[in-house]
N, C-alpha and C positions, 0 to 999 in steps of 0.2 A: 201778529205779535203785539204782544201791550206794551204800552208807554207809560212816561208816568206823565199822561195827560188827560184830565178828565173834561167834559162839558155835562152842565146840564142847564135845561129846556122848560122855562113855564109855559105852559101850553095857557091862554086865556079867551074867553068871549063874553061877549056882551047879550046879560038878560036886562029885559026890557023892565022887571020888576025888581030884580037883586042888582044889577050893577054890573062891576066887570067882577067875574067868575073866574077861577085857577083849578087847574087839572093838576090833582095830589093824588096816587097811589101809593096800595099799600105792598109792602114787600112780603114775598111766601115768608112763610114760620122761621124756614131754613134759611132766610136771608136775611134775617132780623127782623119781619114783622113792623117794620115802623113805615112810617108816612112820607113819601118824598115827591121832588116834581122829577124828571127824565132824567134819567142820571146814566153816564158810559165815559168808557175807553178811550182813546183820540186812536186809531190804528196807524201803525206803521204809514207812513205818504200819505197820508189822509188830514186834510183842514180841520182846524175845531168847529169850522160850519158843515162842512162835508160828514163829521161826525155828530152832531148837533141833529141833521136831519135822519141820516142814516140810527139812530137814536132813537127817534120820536115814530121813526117807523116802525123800528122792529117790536117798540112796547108797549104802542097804541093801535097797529094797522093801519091809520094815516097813510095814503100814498101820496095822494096831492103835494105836491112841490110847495112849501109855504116861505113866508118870507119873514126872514129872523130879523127879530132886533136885537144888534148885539149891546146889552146894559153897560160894556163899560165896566162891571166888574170880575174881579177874579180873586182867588184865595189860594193858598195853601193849608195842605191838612195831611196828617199819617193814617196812613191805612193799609191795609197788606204788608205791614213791614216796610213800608218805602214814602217817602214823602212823595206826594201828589200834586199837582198843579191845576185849578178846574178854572174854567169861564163860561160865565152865563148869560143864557139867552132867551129870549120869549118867541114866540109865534103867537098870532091869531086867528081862529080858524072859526066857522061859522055856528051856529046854536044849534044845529042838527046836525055835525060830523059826530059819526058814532064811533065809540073808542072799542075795539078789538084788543084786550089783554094779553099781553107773551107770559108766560110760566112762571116768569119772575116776580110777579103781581100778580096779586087774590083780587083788590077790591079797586075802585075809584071814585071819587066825587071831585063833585064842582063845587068850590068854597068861595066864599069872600076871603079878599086879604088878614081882615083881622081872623077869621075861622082859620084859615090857614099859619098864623103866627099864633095864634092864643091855643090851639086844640092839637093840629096836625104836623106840622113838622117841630123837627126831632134838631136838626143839626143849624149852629150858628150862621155856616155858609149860605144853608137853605133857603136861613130866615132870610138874612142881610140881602142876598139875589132877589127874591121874591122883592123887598123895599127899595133896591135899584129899577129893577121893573115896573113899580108902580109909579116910581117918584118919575121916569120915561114919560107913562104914561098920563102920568097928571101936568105934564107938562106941554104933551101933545094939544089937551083940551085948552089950554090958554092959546 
C-alpha cells in the first residue's frame, strides 16, 4: 500500500579522470520522459532506508547491500493529488557495477554534478539532494 512517503537515491563513483560521477535516469515517455536519480514509495512498515535500497534495486538491478548516506535532507512536493514527503540519500558503488534498467527507465548516464544541475535534472528537490550530497561529500575529503 502507498504512503505518502518518498525516498530518493544518488547512486555516485569515482572516475579517475572525471571526478565523482551521479547515476541520472531517464523516465519512459509514459512517465514523463525527464531525468531523475532513484526515486520510490516508502511501503507500508517499511524504513526510508529499507525503501531507499529496496529502490535502487528494483531500477538498477544492483543487489549488493550498499551503505547509504543519509544527506540530512528532505522536502515536500504535490504529486498524485496528495502532498508527499521524500528524503534523500546517496550510495557508492564501484566503477564497474553495471546498471540493469526496470521498464520505468529507457536510458542512464554517469554525469558530473554540474551536468547533472545544468542539463539533466528537471525538479528543485532533485537539484537541492544532489547539492546536500555533494556538500557531504566535499566534506568527507577535508
Amino acid at each position: 500500500m502507498k504512503t505518502n512517503n518518498q525516498v530518493e537515491a544518488f547512486l555516485f563513483r569515482k572516475s579517475p579522470s572525471r571526478g565523482v560521477l551521479f547515476l541520472v535516469l531517464k523516465r519512459s515517455p509514459e512517465k514523463g520522459g525527464f531525468w531523475q536519480p532513484i526515486t520510490g514509495n516508502v511501503k507500508e512498515g517499511e524504513t526510508f532506508e529499507e525503501a531507499a535500497r529496496r529502490e535502487i534495486q528494483e531500477e538498477t538491478g544492483i543487489t549488493q547491500t550498499l551503505s547509504l548516506i543519509d544527506t540530512g535532507y528532505s522536502f515536500d512536493f504535490f504529486d498524485d493529488n496528495r502532498w508527499q514527503y521524500e528524503r534523500v540519500f546517496g550510495a557508492e558503488v564501484g566503477e564497474d557495477t553495471s546498471i540493469v534498467l526496470s521498464r520505468e527507465h529507457i536510458e542512464f548516464r554517469w554525469v558530473t554534478k554540474e551536468e547533472a544541475l545544468n542539463q539533466y535534472l528537471k525538479w528543485p528537490g532533485n537539484k537541492e539532494g544532489l547539492k546536500k550530497l555533494s556538500e557531504f561529500l566535499e566534506g568527507e575529503k577535508e
